[in-house]
C-alpha positions in Angstrom: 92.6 88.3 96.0 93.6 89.0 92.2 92.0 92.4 93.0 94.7 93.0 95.9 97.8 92.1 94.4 96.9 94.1 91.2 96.4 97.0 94.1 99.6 96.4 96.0 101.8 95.9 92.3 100.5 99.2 91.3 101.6 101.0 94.5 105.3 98.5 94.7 106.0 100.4 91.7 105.4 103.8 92.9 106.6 103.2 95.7 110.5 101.6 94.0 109.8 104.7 91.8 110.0 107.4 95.0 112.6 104.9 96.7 115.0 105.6 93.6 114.3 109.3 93.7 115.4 109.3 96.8 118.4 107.8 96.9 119.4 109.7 93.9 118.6 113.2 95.8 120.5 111.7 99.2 123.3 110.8 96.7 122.9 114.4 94.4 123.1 115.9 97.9 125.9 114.1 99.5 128.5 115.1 96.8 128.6 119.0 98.2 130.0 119.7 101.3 129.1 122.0 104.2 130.1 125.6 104.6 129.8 125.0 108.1 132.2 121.8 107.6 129.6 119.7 110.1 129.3 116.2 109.8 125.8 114.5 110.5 127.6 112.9 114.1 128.2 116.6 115.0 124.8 118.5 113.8 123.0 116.1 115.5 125.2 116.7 118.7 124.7 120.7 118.4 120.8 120.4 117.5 120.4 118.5 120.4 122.6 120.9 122.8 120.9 123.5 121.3 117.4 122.4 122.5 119.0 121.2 126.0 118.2 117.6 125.1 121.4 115.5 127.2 120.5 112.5 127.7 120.2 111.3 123.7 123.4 109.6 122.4 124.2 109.2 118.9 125.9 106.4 117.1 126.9 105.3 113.9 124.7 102.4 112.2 125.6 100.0 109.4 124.2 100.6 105.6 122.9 103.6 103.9 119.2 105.1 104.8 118.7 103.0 107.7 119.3 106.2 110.1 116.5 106.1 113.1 115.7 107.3 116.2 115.1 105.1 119.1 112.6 106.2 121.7 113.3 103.2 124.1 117.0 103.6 124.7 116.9 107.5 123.4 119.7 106.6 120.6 119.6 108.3 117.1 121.5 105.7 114.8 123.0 107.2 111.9 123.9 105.1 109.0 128.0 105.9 107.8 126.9 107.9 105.0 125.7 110.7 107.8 127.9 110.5 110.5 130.8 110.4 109.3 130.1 113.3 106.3 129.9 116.3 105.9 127.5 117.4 103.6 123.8 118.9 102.9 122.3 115.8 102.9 124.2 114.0 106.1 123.0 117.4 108.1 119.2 117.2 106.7 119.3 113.0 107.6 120.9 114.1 110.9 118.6 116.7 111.9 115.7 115.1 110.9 116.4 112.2 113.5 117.1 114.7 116.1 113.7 115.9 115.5 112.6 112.8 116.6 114.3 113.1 119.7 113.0 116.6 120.0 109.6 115.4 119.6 110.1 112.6 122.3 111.6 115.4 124.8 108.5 117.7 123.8 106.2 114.5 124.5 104.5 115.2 121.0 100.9 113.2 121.3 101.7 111.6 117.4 105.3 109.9 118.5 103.5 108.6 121.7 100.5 106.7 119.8 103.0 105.3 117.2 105.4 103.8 119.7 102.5 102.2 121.5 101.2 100.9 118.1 104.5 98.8 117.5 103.8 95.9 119.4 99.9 96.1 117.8 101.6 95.8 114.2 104.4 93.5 115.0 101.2 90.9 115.8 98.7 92.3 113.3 101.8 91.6 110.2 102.4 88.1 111.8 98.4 87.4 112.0 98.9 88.6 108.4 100.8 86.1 106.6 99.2 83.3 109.0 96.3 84.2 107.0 97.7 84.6 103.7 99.1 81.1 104.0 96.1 80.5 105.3 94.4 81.2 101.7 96.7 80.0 99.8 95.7 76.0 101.3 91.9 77.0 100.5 91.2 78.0 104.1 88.7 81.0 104.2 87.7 81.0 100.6 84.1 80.8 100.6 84.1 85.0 101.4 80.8 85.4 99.6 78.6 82.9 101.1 79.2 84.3 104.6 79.4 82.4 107.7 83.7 81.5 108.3 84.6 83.0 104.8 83.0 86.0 106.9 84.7 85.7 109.8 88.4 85.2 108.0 87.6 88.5 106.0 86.7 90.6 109.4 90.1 89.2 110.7 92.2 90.2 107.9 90.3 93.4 107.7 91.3 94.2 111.2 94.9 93.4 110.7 94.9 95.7 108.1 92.9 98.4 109.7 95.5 98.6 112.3 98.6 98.3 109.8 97.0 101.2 108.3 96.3 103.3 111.2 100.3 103.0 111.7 101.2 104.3 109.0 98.5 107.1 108.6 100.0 108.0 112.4 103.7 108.0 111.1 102.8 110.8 108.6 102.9 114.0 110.9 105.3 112.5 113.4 107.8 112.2 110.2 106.3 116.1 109.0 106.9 117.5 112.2 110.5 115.9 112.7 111.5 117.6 108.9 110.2 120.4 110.0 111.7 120.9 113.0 114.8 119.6 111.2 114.4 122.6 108.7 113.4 125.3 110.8 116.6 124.4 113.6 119.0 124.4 110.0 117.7 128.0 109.0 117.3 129.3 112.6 121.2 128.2 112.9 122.8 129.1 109.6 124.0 125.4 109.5 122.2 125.7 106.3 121.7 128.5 104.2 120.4 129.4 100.4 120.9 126.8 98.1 122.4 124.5 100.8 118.4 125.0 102.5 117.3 124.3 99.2 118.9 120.8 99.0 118.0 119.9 102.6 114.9 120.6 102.1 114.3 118.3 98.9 116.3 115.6 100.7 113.6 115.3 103.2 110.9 116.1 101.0 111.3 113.2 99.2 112.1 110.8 102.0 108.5 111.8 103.4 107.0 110.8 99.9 107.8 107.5 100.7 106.1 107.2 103.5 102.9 109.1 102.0 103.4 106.4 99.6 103.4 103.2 102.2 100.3 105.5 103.9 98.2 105.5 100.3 99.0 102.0 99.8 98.3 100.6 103.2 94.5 102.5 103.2 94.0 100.6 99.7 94.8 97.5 101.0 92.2 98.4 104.2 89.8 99.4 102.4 89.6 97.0 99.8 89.4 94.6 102.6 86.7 95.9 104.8 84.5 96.2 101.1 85.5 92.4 100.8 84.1 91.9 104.6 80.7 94.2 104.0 79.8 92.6 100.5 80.4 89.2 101.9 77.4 89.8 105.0 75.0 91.2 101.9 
């Protein structure tokens, strides 16, 4: 197990490393204000009038970066840094959740498999630390001599597998909803020259953190699964 936490420490840290960048852009961004004079509550209103999406409502949500879109009840949350200002990063936050809505409207394949993974992962993570815990009292620990150590090595592989097929699934759906984000900004003038500029890096680096949870959760997979196929040798 040494092996795996050296993995996961290595990727915490990039990952705290593209957290901070982040926030530092959203916070870079947030200090210049709109030509257009739009607060995230209202780009997000326009973006979805302009693709004749009416049945989305959108609400403000507590804390900073926790803005989402919620296929279930069709409500983009927006966290009071966004919907209440008006600035290049508040419209890039705001209109990369309406893409999500977009892509819900559109019935875009990637949105549909990750929704109906949720309730896959919510198990597979609680299946996870029963099995950690599970370790740590000396269950499971005989890996190389086959037989349960085996069989406890296939099931955390396949708790991991499907962890990792999550967040390898929430890579284009989060892609497509920037871009759709960008290209309604541009298309609109909402945006425009170094105002683009800015939107774009906001999102940029807010996808780099989930590349970074992606890269991090195929390690932990596939360290695993050669854990599982070493142990049957």
């Amino acid at each position: 197990m040494g092996g795996y936490f050296l993995v996961m420490g290595f990727f915490s840290l990039i990952g705290m490393l593209m957290s901070n960048k982040l926030k530092s852009t959203f916070n870079k961004f947030s200090q210049y204000r709109l030509s257009k004079g739009l607060s995230g509550k209202e780009v997000a209103e326009e973006m979805l009038d302009y693709y004749g999406i009416h049945d989305v409502k959108v609400v403000p949500a507590r804390g900073m970066l926790t803005d989402h879109y919620n296929p279930k009840t069709k409500v983009i949350a927006l966290s009071e840094p966004v919907y209440n200002q008006r600035t290049i990063a508040a419209s890039a936050v705001a209109a990369h959740e309406c893409g999500h809505a977009i892509q819900h409207a559109d019935n875009y394949p990637m949105l549909g498999m990750r929704s109906s993974l949720v309730p896959l992962v919510q198990v597979s993570s609680k299946a996870q630390q029963f099995l950690f815990m599970a370790t740590m009292f000396g269950f499971g620990m005989s890996v190389n001599s086959g037989g349960s150590g085996s069989i406890f090595l296939l099931l955390i592989t396949v708790t991991f597998g499907v962890t990792c097929l999550f967040a390898l699934v929430t890579l284009p759906v989060e892609f497509d909803a920037s871009r759709r984000a960008l290209a309604y900004l541009e298309n609109t003038g909402i945006t425009q020259g170094a105002e683009y500029e800015g939107a774009r890096k906001s999102l940029w680096w807010a996808a780099m953190t989930y590349v970074v949870n992606a890269l991090a959760s195929l390690a932990a997979f596939l360290y695993f699964l050669m854990k599982y196929m070493n142990s049957r040798n």
